[in-house]
N, C-alpha and C positions, 0 to 999 in steps of 0.2 A: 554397723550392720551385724545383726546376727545370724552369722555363717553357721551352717551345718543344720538349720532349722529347715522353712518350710522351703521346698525345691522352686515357688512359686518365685519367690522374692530372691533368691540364691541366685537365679539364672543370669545369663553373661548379660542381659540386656538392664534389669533392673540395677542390678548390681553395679556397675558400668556406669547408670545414669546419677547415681548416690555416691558415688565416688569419682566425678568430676575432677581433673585437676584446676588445681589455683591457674588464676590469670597474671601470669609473671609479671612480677615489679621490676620498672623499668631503672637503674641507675637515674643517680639525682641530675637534673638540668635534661634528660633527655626525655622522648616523649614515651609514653607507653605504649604496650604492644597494642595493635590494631588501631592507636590512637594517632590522627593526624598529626603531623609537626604544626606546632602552633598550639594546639588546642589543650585546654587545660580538663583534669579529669574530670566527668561528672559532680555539679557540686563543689567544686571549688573555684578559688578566683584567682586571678595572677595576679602581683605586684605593678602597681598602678594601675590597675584596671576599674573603670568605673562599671556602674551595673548597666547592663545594654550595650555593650561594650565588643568588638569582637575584632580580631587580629587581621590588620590590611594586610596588602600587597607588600608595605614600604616595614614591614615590622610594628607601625603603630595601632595605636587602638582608633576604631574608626564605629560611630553610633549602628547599631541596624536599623536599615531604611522601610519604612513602610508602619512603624510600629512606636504608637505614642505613651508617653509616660505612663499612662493607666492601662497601656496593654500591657505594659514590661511590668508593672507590678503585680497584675493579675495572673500574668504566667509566675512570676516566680511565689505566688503563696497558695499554689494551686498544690495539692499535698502528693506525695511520692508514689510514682505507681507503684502499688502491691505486687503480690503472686500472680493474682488470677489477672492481672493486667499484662503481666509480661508472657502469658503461658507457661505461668508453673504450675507444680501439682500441690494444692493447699487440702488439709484438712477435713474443708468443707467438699473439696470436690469428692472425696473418697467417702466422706458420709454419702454424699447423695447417690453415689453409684452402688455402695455397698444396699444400700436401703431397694433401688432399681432391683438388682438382685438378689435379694432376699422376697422381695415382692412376685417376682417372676417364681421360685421357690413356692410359693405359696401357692399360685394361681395353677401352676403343675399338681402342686398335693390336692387340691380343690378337685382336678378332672378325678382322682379315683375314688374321690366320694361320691360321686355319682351316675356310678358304671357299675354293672355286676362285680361280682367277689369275682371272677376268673377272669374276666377280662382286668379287673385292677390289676391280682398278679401280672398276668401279662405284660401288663404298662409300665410294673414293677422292671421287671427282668430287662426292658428294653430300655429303660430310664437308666439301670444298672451299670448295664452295658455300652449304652453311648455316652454318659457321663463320663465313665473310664476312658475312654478313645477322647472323647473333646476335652477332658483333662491333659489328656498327655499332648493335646495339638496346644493348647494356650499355653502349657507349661513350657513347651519349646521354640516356641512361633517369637518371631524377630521382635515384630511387632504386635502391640494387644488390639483384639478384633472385641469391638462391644458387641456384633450381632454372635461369636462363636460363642462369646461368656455368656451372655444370656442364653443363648439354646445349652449351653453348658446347666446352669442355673434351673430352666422348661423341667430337663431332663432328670438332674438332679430332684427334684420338686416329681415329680413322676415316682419314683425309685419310694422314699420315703413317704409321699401317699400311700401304697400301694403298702409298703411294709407294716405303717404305723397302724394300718387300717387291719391286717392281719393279724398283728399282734394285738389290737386294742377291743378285737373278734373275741381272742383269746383271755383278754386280760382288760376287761374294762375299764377304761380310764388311764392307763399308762403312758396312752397318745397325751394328753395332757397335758399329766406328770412331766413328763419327756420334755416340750415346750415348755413348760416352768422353769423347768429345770436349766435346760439350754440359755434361756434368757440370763437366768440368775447366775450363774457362770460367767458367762459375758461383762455381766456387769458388774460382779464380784473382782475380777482380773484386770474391769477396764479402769477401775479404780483404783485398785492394786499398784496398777503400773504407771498413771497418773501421778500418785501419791511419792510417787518412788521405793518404796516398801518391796516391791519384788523387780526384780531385772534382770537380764539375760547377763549372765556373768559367765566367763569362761568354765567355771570351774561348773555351773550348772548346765552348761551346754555338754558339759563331756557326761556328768549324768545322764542326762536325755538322750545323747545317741547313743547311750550302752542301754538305755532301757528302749528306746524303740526299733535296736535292732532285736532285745530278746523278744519284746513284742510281734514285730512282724513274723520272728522264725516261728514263734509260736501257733498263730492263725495261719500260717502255710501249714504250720503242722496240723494242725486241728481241722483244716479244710479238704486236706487230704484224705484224715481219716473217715470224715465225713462221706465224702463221695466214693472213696472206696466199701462204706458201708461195717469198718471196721467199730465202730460208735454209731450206734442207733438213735441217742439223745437227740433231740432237736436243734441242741446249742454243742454237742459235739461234748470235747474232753472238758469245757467249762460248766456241764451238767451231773456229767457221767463220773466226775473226779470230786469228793469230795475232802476236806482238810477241817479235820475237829467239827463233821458234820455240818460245815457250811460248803457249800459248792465254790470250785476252784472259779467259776467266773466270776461272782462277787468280787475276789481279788485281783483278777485278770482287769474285772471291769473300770475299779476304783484304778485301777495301776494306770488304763485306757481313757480315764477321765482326764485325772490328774496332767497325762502328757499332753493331749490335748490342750488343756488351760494353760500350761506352758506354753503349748505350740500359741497360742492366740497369743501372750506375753512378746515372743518373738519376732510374730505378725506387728505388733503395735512399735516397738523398734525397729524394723523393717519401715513403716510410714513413715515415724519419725526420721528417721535417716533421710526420708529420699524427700521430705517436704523441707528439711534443715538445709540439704545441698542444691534445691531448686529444681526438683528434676522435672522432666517436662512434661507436661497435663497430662496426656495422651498415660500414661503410667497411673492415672489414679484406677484405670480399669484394671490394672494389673492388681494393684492394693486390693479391690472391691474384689475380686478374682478371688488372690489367697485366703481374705475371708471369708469368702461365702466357703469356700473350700474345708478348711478347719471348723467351723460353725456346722458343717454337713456330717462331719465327724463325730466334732462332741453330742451332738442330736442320738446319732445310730448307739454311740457307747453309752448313752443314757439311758435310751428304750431299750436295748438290750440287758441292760444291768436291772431295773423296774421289771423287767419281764423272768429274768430268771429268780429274782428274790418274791415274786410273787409266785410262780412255780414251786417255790420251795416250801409255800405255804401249808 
């Protein structure tokens, strides 16, 4: 598990379920825990036991009743339940949920294409705004609620309509870009970390929280000056600052990307962990959860980085 990443996957609950303990092995001759006396484990056979076989009253082996030769065959070449058989969380289930919500994402960016430019804003600010509140409920909440992550998701999809639409007013075509761009990332990183080539390794973790604490001090800083009206720029001290005549948010930006696609790296170890130790289905919303989350991310730092180097034109 990679701790100190996204707070999505960190939480007691996910956390908790990927790190599982073992099912104590029992000393030799005795039975196993939660295993009946008698009974041998899953998959294996006792000493003298024939097949169809099962432990009487008297200590012997005694046939089971009701079940002919070609039943008992048929049950035992019937092949192993899987994941999705026992209720765990596989792979495929986080595909399909991550996909659910990105889909809901989309159908929200859809409404403020076709609503006035003031009402979009509008929809903007409140997608904004209840995205952040149903963030911090999913990210705390015991259990994962699919109807909160999806209005999670409505809302989200709301927020970056309304944005993409503003800045793509401004800057034609950066909405796009932006989506090109997001996709290509994804897939760039989801490769990446398939391949084994990049991985959450301690020593890169302690990078990433030194740089996305300077990150966030940063954008507190910048937001403040903003609203206080101290920086007139649209983008704040990432317009108004410039370094060898490039604008300090190019650098901010690429800084913003960059962590990101790390954050998705961590994301992807975070899945693996919890589909390695079994963890229970009900958690794939959590997975689809973190990502849409980090994905929503690298989006905004993409369009904003496209939007201020076109600015600069």
């Amino acid at each position: 598990m990679a701790l100190g990443g996204n707070p999505i996957f960190n939480g007691k609950n996910f956390r908790g379920a990927t790190q599982a303990p073992p099912v104590p092995q029992a000393p030799y001759g005795q039975a196993q825990y939660g295993q009946p006396y008698g009974q041998q484990p899953y998959g294996q056979q006792s000493y003298g036991r024939a097949p169809g076989q099962v432990m009487d009253g008297q200590g012997g082996w005694a046939r089971q009743q009701n079940m002919t030769d070609e039943q008992l065959q048929q049950m035992y070449n019937q092949p192993a339940a899987g994941p999705a058989d026992t209720g765990r969380m596989t792979y495929d289930d986080v595909i399909v949920k991550t996909a659910a919500c990105l889909g809901v994402v989309v159908a929200g960016a859809a409404v403020t294409m076709f609503v006035s430019m003031g009402l979009a804003s509008m929809l903007m600010i409140v997608g904004a705004l209840g995205g952040f509140v149903l963030a911090l409920v999913n990210t705390f909440k015991k259990q994962p609620s699919p109807a909160l992550i999806l209005a999670y998701a409505g809302l989200e999809g709301l927020f970056l309509g309304g944005l993409t639409r503003i800045l793509d007013g401004m800057y034609p075509g950066v909405g796009l870009q932006a989506v090109i761009g997001t996709l290509s990332v994804f897939a760039v990183t989801l490769v990446l970390f398939k391949s084994g080539k990049v991985r959450a390794t301690p020593k890169a973790m302690r990078f990433f929280m030194i740089a996305i604490i300077g990150y966030a001090v940063f954008a507190l800083i910048n937001m403040v000056m903003m609203m206080t009206g101290a920086v007139t720029e649209p983008f704040g001290l990432r317009t108004s600052v410039e370094i060898f005549g490039i604008p300090l948010g190019v650098f901010i930006g690429l800084l913003a990307i960059g962590l990101a696609a790390f954050s998705l790296i961590m994301d992807f170890t975070s899945i693996e962990a919890g589909v390695q130790a079994g963890a229970p289905q009900r958690f794939s919303w959590t997975a689809a959860f973190g990502l849409t989350v980090t994905l929503v991310w690298l989006y905004v730092e993409i369009i904003r980085l496209l939007a201020i180097l076109r600015g600069d034109d």
